[in-house]
C-alpha positions as semicolon CSV with decimal commas, in nm:
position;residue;x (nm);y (nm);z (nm)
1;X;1,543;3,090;0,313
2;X;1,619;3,194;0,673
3;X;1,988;3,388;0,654
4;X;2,140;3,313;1,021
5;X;2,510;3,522;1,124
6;X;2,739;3,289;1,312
7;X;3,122;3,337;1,404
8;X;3,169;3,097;1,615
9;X;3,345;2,765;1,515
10;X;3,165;2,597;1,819
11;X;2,839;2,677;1,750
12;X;2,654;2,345;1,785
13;X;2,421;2,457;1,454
14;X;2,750;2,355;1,236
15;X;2,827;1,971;1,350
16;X;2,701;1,852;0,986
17;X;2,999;2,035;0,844
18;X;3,271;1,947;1,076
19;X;3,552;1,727;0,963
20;X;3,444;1,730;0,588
21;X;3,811;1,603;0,445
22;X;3,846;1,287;0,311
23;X;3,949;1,095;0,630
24;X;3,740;1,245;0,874
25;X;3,453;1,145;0,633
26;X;3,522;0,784;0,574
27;X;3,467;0,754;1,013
28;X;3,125;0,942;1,020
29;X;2,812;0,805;1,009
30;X;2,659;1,005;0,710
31;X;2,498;0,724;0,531
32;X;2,304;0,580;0,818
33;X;2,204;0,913;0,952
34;X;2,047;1,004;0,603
35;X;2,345;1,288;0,503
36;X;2,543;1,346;0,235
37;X;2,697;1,725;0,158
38;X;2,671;1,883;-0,160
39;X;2,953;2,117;-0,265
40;X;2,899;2,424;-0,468
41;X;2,608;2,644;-0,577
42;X;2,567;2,438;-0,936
43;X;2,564;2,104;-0,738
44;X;2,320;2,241;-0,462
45;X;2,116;2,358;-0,821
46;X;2,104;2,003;-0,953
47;X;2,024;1,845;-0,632
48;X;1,739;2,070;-0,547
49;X;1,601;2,041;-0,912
50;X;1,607;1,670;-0,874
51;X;1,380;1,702;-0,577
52;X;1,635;1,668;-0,293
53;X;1,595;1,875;0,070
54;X;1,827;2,040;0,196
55;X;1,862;2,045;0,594
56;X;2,072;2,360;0,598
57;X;2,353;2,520;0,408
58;X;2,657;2,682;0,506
59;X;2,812;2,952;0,336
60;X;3,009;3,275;0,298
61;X;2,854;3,648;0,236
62;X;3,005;3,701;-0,124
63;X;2,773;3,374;-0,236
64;X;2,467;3,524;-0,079
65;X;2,311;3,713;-0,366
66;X;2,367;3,367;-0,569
67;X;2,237;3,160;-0,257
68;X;1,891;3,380;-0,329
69;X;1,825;3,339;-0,637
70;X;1,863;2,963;-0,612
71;X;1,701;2,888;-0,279
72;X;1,469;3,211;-0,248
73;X;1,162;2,953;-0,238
74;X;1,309;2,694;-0,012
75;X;1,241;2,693;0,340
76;X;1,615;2,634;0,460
77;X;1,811;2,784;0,732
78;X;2,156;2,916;0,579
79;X;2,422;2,933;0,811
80;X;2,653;3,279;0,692
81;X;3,037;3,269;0,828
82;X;3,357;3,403;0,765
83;X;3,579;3,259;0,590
84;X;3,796;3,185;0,869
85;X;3,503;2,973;1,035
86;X;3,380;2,784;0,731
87;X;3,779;2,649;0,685
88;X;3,794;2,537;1,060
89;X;3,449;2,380;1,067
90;X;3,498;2,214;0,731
91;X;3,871;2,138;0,797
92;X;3,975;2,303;0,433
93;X;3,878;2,627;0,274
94;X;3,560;2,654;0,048
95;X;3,624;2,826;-0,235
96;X;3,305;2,689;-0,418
97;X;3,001;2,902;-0,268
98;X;2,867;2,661;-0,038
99;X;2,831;2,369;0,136
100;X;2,448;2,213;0,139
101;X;2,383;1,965;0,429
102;X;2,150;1,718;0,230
103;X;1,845;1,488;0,334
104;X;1,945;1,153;0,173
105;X;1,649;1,008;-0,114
106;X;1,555;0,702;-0,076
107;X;1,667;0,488;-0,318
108;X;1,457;0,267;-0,560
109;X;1,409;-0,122;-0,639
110;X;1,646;-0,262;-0,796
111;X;1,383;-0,399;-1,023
112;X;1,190;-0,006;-1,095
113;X;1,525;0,082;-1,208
114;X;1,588;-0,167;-1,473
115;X;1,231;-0,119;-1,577
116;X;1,283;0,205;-1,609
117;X;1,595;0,215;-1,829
118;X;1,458;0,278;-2,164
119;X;1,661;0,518;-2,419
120;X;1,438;0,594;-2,756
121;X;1,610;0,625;-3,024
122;X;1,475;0,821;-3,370
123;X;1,534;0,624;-3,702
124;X;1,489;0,805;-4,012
125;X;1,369;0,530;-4,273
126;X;1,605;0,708;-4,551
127;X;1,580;0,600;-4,899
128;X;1,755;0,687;-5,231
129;X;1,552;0,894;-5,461
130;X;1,773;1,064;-5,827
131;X;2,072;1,008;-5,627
132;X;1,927;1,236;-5,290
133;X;1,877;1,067;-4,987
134;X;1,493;1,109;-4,852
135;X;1,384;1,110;-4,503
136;X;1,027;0,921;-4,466
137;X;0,824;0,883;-4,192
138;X;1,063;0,858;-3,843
139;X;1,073;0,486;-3,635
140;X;1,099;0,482;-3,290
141;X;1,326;0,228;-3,109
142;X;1,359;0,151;-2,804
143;X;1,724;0,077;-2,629
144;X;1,873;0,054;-2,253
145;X;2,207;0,046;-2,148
146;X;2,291;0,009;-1,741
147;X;2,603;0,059;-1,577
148;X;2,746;-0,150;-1,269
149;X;2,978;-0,056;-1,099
150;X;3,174;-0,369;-0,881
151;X;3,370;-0,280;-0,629
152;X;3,499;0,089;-0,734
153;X;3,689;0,198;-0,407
154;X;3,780;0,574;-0,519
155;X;3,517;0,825;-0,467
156;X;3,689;1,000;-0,741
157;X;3,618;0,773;-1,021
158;X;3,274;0,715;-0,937
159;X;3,228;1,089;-0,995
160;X;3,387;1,075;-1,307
161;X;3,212;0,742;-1,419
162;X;2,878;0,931;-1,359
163;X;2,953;1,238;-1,522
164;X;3,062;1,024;-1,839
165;X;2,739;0,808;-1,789
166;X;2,497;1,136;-1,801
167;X;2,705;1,301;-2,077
168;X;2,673;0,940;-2,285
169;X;2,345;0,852;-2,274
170;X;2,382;0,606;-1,996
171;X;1,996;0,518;-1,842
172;X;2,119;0,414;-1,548
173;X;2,369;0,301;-1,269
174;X;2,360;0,021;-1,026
175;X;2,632;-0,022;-0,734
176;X;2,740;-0,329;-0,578
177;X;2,741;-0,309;-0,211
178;X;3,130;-0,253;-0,174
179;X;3,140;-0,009;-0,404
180;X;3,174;0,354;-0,290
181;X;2,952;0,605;-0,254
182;X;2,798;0,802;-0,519
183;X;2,697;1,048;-0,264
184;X;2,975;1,106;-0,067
185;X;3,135;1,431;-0,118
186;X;3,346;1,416;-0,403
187;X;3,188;1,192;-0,622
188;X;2,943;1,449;-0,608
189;X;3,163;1,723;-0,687
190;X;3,398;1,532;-0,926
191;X;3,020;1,409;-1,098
192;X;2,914;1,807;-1,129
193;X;2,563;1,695;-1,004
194;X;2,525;1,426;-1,251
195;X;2,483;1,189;-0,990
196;X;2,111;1,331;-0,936
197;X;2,029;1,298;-1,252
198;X;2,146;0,971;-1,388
199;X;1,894;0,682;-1,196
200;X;2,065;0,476;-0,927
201;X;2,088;0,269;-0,667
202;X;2,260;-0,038;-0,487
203;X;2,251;-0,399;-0,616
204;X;2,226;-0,625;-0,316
205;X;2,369;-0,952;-0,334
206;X;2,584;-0,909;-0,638
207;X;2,702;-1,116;-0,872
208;X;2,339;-1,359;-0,751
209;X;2,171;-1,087;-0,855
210;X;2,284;-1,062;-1,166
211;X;1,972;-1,326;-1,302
212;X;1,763;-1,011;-1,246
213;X;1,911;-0,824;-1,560
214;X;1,896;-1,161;-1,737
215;X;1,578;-1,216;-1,698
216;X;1,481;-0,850;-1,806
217;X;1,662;-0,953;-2,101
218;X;1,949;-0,796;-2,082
219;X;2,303;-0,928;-2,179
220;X;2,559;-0,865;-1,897
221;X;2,910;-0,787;-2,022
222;X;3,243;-0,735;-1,854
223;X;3,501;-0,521;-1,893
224;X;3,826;-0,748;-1,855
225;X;4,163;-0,786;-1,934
226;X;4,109;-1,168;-1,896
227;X;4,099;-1,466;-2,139
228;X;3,850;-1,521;-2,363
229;X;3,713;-1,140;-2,457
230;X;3,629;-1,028;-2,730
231;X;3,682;-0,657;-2,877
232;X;3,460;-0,341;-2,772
233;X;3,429;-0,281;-3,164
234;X;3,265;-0,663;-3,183
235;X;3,004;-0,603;-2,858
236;X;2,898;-0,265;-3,066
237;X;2,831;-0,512;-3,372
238;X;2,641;-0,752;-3,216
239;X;2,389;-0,451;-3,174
240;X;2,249;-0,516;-2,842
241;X;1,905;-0,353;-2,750
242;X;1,982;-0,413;-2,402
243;X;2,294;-0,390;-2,246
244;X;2,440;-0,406;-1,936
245;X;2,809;-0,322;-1,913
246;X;2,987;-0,383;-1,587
247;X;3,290;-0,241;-1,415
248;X;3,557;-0,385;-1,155
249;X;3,755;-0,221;-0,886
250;X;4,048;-0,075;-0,974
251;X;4,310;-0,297;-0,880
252;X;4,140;-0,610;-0,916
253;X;3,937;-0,571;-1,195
254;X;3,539;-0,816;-1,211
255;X;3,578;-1,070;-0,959
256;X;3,584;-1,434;-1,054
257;X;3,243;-1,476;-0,941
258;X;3,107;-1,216;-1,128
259;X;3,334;-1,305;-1,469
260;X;3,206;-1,667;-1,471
261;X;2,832;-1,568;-1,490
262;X;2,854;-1,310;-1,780
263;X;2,722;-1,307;-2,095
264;X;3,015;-1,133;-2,274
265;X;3,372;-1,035;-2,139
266;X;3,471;-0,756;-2,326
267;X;3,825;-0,579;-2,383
268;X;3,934;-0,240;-2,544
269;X;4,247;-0,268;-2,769
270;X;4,562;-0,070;-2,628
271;X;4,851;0,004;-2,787
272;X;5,171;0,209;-2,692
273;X;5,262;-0,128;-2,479
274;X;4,984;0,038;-2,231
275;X;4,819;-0,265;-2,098
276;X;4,501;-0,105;-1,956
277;X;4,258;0,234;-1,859
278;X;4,141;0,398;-1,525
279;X;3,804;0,223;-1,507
280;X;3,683;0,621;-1,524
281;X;3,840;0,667;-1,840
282;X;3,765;0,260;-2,005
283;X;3,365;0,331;-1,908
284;X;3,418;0,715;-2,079
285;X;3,535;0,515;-2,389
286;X;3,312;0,211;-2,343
287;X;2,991;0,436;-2,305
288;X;3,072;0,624;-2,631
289;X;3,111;0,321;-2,853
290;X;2,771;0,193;-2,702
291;X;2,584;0,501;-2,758
């Protein structure tokens, strides 16, 4: 970790973190160049512990001591401003510790993910012995449970929809093409790091591609207000060893072409005369009654 003093703004060594708000983000290239920026010391943490490089980081001299002990055998270049610089270059004020200028992964097969999604599950065989109940030897079973997300515009609820998928047990994530970024700024920072942990990656040529899950056996239910769905409580009965559960945009909800080819369309009850959930909080709620 190689600490480098610089006050001014204009100092070329900064141009990864200029313009970081919302708008200024949605116009750069970040995604093609191999970028994304990971915002405070926990979600620098989780990113480097999943194997991620950082290019450089950017930070104040109050975060220092905590910028040692979690890069100290990194070889990294850490950029260490005022406060007053940071805000310009950034275009708000960091209050979080840092900002890490991160080498993009690559992402995996479509196909190495779904392989991979594999949750085993410990059952006790319990049986009934003067009225106690026994525990004998422990079965192992084997269940997988993807997410995909279609379409979901705000950067915000992909966070969230992470976090909730890491918290829940979810094996992993796939995003259509028009969905947003998991790796754009906030996700990240709304997702607390999750988003390095949880296994994902883009679906290309979605709804087509959904014969891939199919044909590793997996049924493909949608999350719809539409006709013909049955409850969340009767998808958990049907006991499903592999399940993949997707989600639409927010104001649209699963296309057409996508709700024609699925196994299962899939509601959860409301009452209150509320007629739906943020697609954050229905996959919070849909990945706890799948767990």
């Amino acid at each position: 970790m190689h600490e480098i003093r610089i006050d001014d703004p204009a100092d070329l060594r900064l141009d990864d973190y200029r313009g970081l708000t919302d708008t200024a983000l949605r116009t750069r290239g970040d995604v093609d160049g191999g970028l994304y920026i990971a915002e405070s010391l926990k979600v620098i943490e989780r990113a480097v512990r999943a194997g991620h490089r950082p290019r450089s980081v950017l930070t104040q001299q109050r975060w220092l001591d905590g910028l040692r002990a979690l890069l100290g055998g990194v070889h990294v270049e850490v950029y260490v401003c005022p406060d007053a610089v940071v805000e310009a270059v950034a275009g708000y004020p960091v209050h979080r510790g840092a900002l890490a200028a991160m080498q993009r992964p690559v992402l995996p097969a479509v196909a190495d993910i779904v392989r991979g999604a594999r949750t085993i599950l410990v059952l006790e065989d319990l049986v009934e012995h003067q009225n106690v109940r026994c525990s004998k030897t422990p079965k192992a079973k084997s269940r997988s449970r993807i997410a995909i997300l279609e379409g979901v515009a705000d950067h915000t609820n992909v966070g969230a929809l992470f976090r909730s998928a890491a918290a829940l047990g979810v094996d992993a994530v796939l995003v259509t093409p028009d969905c947003a970024d998991p790796l754009y700024r906030r996700s990240v920072r709304v997702s607390m790091g999750t988003v390095f942990q949880v296994p994902w990656t883009r679906i290309p040529e979605w709804p087509a591609s959904m014969d891939l899950l199919k044909d590793a056996g997996f049924v493909v239910a949608g999350m719809t207000l539409g006709g013909g769905a049955i409850t969340l409580d009767e998808l958990v009965a049907e006991d499903h060893e592999k399940l993949a559960l997707v989600f639409g945009s927010e104001g649209f909800g699963i296309t057409a072409r996508t709700d024609a080819l699925l196994d299962r369309r899939v509601t959860i009850p409301m009452m209150g005369g509320v007629d739906s959930l943020n697609v954050a909080a229905a996959s919070a709620v849909t990945f706890y009654a799948t767990r």
